[in-house]
GUGUTOR-53854 format. One record per residue (C-alpha): residue number from 1; x negated, y, z negated. Coordinates in steps of 0.05 Angstrom, whole numbers, plus 5000, padded with zeros to 4 digits. Each point is the difference from the previous one (the first is absolute). Example, Ala and Ser with C-alpha at 12.3 -4.5 7.8 and 13.67 -1.06 7.14 Angstrom:
2
+-----+------+------+------+
|  nr |   xx |   yy |   zz |
+-----+------+------+------+
|   1 | 4754 | 4910 | 4844 |
|   2 | 4973 | 5069 | 5013 |
+-----+------+------+------+
This chain:
241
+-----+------+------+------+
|  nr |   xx |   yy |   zz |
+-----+------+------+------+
|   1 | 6630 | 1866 | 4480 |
|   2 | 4937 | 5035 | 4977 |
|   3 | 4971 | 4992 | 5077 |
|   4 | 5061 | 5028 | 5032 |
|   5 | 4997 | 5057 | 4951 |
|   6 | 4931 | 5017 | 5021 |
|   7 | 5023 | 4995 | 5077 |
|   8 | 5046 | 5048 | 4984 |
|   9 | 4958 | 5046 | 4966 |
|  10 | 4945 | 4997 | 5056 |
|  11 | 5051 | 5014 | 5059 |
|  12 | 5027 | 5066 | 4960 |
|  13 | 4924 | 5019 | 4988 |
|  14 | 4994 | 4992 | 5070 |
|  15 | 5070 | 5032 | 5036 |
|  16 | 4984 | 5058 | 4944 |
|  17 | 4921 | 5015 | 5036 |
|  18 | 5032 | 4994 | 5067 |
|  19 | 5053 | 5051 | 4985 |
|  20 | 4950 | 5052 | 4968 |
|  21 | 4955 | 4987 | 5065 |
|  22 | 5062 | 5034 | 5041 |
|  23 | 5011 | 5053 | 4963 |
|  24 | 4961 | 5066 | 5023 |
|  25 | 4955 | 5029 | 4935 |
|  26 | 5029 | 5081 | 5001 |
|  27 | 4936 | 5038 | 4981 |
|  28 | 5002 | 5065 | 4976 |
|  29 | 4988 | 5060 | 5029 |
|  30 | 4928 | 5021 | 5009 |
|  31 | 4991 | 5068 | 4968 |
|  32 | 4979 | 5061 | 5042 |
|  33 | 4920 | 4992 | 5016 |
|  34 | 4955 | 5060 | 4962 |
|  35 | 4956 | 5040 | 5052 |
|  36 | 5001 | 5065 | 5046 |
|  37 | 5055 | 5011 | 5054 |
|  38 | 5013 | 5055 | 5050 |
|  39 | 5074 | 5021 | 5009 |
|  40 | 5035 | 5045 | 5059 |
|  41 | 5075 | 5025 | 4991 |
|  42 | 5045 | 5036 | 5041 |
|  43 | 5070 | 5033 | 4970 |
|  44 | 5066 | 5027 | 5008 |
|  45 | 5017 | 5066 | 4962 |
|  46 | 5062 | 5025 | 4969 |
|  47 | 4994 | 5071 | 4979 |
|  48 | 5035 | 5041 | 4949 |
|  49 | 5021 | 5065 | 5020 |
|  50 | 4939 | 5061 | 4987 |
|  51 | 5013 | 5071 | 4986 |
|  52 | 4962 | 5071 | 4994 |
|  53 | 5014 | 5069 | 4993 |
|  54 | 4984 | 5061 | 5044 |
|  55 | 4998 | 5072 | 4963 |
|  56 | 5006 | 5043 | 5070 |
|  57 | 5067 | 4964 | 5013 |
|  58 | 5032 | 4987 | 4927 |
|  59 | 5011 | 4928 | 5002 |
|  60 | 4986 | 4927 | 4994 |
|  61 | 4982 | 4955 | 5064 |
|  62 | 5023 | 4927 | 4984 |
|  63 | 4962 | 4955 | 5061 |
|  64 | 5039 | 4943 | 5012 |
|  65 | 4965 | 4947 | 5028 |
|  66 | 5006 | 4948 | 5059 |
|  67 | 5023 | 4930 | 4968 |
|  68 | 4941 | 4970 | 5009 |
|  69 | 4916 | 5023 | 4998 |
|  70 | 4948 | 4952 | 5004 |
|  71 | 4936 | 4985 | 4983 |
|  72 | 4935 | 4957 | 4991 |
|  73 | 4949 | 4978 | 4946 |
|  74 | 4936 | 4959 | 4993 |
|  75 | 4981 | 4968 | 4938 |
|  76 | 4935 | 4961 | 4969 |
|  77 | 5020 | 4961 | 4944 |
|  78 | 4981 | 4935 | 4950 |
|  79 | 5036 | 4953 | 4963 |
|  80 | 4991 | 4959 | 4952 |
|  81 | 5044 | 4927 | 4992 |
|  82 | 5028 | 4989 | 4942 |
|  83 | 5044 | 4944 | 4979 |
|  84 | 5068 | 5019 | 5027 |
|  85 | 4976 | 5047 | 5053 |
|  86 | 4941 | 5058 | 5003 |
|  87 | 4990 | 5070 | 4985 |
|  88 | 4974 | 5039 | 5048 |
|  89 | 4977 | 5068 | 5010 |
|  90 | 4980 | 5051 | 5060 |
|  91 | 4986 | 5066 | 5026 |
|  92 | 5052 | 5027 | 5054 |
|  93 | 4997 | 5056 | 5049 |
|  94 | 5065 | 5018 | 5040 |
|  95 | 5037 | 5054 | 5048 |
|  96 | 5077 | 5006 | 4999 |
|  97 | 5030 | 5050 | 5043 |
|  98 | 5071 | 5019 | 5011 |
|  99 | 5038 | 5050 | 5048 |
| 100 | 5043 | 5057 | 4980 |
| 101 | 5084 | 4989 | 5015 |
| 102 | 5029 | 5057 | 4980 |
| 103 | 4978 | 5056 | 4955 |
| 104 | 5053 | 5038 | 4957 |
| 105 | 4997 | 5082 | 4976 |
| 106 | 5039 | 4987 | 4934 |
| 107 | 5016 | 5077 | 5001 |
| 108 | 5034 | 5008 | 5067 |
| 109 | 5023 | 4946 | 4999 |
| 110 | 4979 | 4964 | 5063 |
| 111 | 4969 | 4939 | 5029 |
| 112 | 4961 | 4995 | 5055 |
| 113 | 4979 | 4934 | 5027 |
| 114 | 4951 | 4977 | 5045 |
| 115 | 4978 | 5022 | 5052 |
| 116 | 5018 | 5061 | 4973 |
| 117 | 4966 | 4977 | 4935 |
| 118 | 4923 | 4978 | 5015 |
| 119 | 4950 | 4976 | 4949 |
| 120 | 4963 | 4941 | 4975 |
| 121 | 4978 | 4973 | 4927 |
| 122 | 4935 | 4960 | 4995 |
| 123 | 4969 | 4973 | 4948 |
| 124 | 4934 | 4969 | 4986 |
| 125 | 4980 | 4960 | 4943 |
| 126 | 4960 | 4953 | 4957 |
| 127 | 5016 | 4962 | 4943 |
| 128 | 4979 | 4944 | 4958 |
| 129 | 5037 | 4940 | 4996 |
| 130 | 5027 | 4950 | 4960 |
| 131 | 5036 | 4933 | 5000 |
| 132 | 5018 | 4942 | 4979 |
| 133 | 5013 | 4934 | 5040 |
| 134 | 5041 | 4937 | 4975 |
| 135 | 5001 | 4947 | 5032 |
| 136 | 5074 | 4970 | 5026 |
| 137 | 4967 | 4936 | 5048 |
| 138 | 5008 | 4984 | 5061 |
| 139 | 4952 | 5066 | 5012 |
| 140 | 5053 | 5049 | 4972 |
| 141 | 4966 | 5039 | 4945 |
| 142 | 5053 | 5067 | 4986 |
| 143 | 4956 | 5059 | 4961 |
| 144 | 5017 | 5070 | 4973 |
| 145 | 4944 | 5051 | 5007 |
| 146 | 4992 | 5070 | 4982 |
| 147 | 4944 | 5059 | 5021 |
| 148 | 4979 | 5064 | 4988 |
| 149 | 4950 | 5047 | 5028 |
| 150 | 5000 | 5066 | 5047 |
| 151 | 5034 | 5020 | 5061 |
| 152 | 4998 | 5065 | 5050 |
| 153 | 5074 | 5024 | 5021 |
| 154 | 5002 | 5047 | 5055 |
| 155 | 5063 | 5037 | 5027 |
| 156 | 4976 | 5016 | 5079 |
| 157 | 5037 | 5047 | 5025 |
| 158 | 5069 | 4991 | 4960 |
| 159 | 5049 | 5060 | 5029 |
| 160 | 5065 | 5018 | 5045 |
| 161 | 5020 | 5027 | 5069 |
| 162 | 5042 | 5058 | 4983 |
| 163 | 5053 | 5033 | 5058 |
| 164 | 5004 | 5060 | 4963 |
| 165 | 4955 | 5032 | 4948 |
| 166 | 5014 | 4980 | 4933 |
| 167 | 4964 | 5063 | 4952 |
| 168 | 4933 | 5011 | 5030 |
| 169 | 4999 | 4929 | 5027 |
| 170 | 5013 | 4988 | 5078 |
| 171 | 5029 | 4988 | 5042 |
| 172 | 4964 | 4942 | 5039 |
| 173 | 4954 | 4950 | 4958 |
| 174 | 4982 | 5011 | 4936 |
| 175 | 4952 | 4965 | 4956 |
| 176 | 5014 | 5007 | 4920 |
| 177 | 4944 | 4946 | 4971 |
| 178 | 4939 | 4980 | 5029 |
| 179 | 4948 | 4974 | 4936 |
| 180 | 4982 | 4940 | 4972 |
| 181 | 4981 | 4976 | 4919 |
| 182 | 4973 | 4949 | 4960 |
| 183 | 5036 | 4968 | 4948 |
| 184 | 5008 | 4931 | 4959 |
| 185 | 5018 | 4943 | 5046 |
| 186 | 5039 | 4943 | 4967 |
| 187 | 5039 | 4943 | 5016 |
| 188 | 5034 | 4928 | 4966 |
| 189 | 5034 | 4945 | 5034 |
| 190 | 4993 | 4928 | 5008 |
| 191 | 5003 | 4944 | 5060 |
| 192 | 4988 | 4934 | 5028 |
| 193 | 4935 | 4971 | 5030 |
| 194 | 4998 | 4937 | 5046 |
| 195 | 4938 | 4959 | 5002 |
| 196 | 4987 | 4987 | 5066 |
| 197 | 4931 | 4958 | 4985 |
| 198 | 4945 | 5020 | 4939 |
| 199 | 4988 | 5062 | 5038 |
| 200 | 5055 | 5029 | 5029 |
| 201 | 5065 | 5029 | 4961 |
| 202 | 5048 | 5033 | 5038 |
| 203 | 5052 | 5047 | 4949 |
| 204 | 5063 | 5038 | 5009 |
| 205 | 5013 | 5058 | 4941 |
| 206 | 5033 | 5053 | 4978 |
| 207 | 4969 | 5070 | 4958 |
| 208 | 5026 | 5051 | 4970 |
| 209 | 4954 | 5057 | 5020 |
| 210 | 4985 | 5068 | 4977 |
| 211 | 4957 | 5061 | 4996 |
| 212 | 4996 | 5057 | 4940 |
| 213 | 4975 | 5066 | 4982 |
| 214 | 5010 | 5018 | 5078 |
| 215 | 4999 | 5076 | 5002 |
| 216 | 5008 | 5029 | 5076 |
| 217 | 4994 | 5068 | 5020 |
| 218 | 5054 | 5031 | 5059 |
| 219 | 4975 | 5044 | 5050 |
| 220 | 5025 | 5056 | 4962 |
| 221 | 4966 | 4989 | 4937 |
| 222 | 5054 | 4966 | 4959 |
| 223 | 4970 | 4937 | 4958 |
| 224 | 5043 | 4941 | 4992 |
| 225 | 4989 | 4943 | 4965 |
| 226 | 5023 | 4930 | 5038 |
| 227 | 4998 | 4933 | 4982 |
| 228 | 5003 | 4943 | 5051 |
| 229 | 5036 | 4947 | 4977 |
| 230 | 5020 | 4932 | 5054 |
| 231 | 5020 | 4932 | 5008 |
| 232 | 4950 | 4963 | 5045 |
| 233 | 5017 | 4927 | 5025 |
| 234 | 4927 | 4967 | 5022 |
| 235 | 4967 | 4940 | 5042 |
| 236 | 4935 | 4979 | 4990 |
| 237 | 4942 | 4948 | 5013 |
| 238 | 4945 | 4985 | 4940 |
| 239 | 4933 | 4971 | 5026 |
| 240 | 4959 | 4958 | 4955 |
| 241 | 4926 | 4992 | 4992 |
+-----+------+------+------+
């Protein structure tokens, strides 16, 4: 009895290592590596509507815009791995641009759309970033990420073709803004990153973008002050050293 017992006890000690030996060991995820990284971004643009005044014609000019601008960016960056994912930070510099649709004199009222509306917004910036990685495995790592910094926005040649003079304006093409400002460049939003390899992180996001304390003069004088505010969808590839 006692040796069948121990024949017993040796064939579960054995079926129990072969089992474990066919199981696959699930590691966990490696966290983000620390070191220097180079990034490159293109993006899509949703604009909310803009407006100024003009003194010589009483009224406010509301610039509608096309639905979508675009842009580009370049960013240097480190991070820094952490347990569940790294924190990274960068400098960015970007251009957006977007073309007029329509413009609208409040006071008439009347809307004119292009091409009888002409004009272009761009905007250049900088900002410093900041995120924050975590890591999801299988290469995922979702982050939110938030900057702030400075940015140039310059209304080129914003203005109407007019059939028939409209106070001292027209007829024929008339340009009402034509000046550019600095003001505070801001933006939050979050994403997800794909490790490719150790270097290479490809990342779709979205920002919330805008610029304050924007004050633009109109060809006749009349300061406004105009905040860009815009959704921005983005694509991206992250280099690392």
């Amino acid at each position: 009895m006692k040796r069948f017992l121990l024949t017993l006890g040796a064939g579960a000690l054995s079926a129990s290592a072969a089992h474990a030996a066919d199981i696959d060991i699930i590691e966990a995820p490696m966290p983000a590596s620390s070191g220097a990284y180079v990034a490159a971004r293109i993006a899509g643009a949703f604009p909310a509507n803009t407006d100024f005044d003009l003194t010589v014609v009483p009224t406010n000019i509301v610039n509608d815009y096309k639905t979508i601008g675009y842009g580009g960016a370049f960013a240097v960056g480190y991070g820094y791995g952490i347990g569940v994912g790294a924190v990274r930070a960068e400098l960015e510099a970007g251009m957006l641009s977007q073309e007029i649709e329509s413009h609208t004199l409040t006071a008439l009222p009347a809307t004119l759309s292009d091409p009888l509306a002409f004009g272009t917004t761009e905007i250049l910036y900088g900002t410093i970033n900041a995120a924050v990685d975590i890591e999801a495995g299988m290469g995922f790592r979702p982050f939110l990420a938030g900057g702030v910094g400075l940015a140039q926005v310059n209304f080129k040649n914003h203005g109407v073709t007019l059939g028939a003079p409209v106070g001292p304006l027209g007829p024929g093409p008339v340009t009402a803004m034509n000046d550019k400002d600095t003001g505070i460049a801001w933006h939050v939003g979050g994403g997800v990153g794909y490790a490719i390899d150790d270097q290479v992180t490809i990342e779709a996001a979205y920002r919330y973008f805008g610029v304050s304390n924007v004050e633009l003069t109109a060809v006749d004088g009349t300061v406004s002050s105009v905040p860009i505010r815009q959704h921005q969808v983005t694509l991206g590839m992250r280099y690392g050293f």
